[in-house]
MARMI-571805 format. One record per residue (C-alpha): residue in three letters; chain; z, y negated, x. Coordinates in steps of 0.001 Angstrom, whole numbers, plus 500000, padded with zeros to 6 digits. Layout:
// residues N
Ala, A, Z, Y, X
...
***
This chain:
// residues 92
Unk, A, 427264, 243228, 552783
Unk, A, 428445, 246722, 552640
Unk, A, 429327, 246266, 548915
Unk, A, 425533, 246613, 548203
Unk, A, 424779, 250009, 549917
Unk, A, 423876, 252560, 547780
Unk, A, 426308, 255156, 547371
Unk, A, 426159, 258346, 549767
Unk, A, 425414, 255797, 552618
Unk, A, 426424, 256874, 556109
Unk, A, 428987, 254523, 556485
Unk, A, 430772, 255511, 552708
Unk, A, 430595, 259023, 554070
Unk, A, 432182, 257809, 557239
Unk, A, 434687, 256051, 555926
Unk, A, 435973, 258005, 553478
Unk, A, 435079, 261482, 554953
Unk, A, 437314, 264358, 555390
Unk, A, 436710, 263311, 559601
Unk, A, 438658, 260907, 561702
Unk, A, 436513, 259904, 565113
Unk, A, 438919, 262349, 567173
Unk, A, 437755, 265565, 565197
Unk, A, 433524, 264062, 565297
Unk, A, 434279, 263754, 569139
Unk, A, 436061, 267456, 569307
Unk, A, 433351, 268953, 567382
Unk, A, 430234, 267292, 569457
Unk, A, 431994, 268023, 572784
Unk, A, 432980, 271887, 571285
Unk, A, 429346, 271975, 570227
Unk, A, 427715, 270874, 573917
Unk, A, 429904, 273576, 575713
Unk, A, 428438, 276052, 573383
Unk, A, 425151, 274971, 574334
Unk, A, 426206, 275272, 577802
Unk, A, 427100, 278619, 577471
Unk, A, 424261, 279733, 575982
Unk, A, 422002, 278137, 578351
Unk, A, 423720, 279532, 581527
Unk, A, 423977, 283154, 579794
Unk, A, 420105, 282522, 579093
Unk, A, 418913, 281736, 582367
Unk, A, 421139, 284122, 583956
Unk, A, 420208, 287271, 581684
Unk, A, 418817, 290461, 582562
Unk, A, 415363, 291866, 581962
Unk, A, 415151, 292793, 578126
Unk, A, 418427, 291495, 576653
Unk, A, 418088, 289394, 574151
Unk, A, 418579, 285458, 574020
Unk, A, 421912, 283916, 572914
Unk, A, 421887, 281871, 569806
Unk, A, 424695, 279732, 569356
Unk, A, 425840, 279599, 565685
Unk, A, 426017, 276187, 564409
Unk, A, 429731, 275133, 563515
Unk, A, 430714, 275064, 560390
Unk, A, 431682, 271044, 559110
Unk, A, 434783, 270480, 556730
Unk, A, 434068, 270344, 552737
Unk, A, 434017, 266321, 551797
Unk, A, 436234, 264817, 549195
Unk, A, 433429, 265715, 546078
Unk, A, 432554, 269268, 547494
Unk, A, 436288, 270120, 547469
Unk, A, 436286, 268493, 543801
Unk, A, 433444, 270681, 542523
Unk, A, 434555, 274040, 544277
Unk, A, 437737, 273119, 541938
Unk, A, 436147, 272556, 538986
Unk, A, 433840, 275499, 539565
Unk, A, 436838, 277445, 539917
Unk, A, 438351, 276310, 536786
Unk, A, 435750, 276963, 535013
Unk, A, 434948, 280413, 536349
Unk, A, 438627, 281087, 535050
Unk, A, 438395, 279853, 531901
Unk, A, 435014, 281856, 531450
Unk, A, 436959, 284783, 532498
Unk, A, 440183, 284376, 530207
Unk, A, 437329, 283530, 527404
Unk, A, 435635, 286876, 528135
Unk, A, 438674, 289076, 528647
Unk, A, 440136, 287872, 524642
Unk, A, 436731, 288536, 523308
Unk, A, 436469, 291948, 524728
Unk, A, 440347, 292619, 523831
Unk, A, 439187, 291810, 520015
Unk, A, 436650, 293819, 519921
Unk, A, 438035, 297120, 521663
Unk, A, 441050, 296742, 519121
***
C-alpha cells in the first residue's frame, strides 16, 4: 500500500528523514517550554515592555536539501574558477 504514495508523502519524509522519533520528541518538548516561558514572562510583564516572541527552532536540512546546498556549492565554485581564468586572460 505504501508503494503507491506519491513521493514527498509524510511517511517517505518520515522514514527516511534526517529525524529519529527521540530528536521529533526533544524538539516538541524544547519547543512547549519555550512557549512556557514566554507565556509566564508575558503575563508577568511590566507596564510598557514589550511581548516575548519565541523564535521558531530551526529543523535539520533533509537528505535532498543537503544534496542541493552541495551542488549549489559546486557550482558556485566552478562559476568562480570559470570567472577568475577569464579575467586572468584578459588582464594579461
Amino acid at each position: 500500500m505504501v508503494e503507491h504514495l506519491p513521493p514527498g508523502n509524510a511517511w517517505a519524509r518520515h522514514a527516511h528523514g534526517p529525524w529519529d522519533d527521540r530528536n521529533r520528541l526533544l524538539h516538541d518538548i524544547d519547543a512547549q517550554l519555550r512557549d512556557l516561558k514566554a507565556l509566564t514572562y508575558n503575563i508577568h510583564r511590566r507596564e510598557g515592555q514589550p511581548a516575548l516572541q519565541p523564535e521558531p527552532l530551526p529543523r535539520p536540512k533533509g537528505r535532498d536539501e543537503r544534496e542541493a546546498e552541495a551542488r549549489d556549492q559546486e557550482q558556485h565554485a566552478a562559476e568562480r574558477s570559470e570567472l577568475l581564468r577569464t579575467l586572468a586572460r584578459t588582464t594579461t
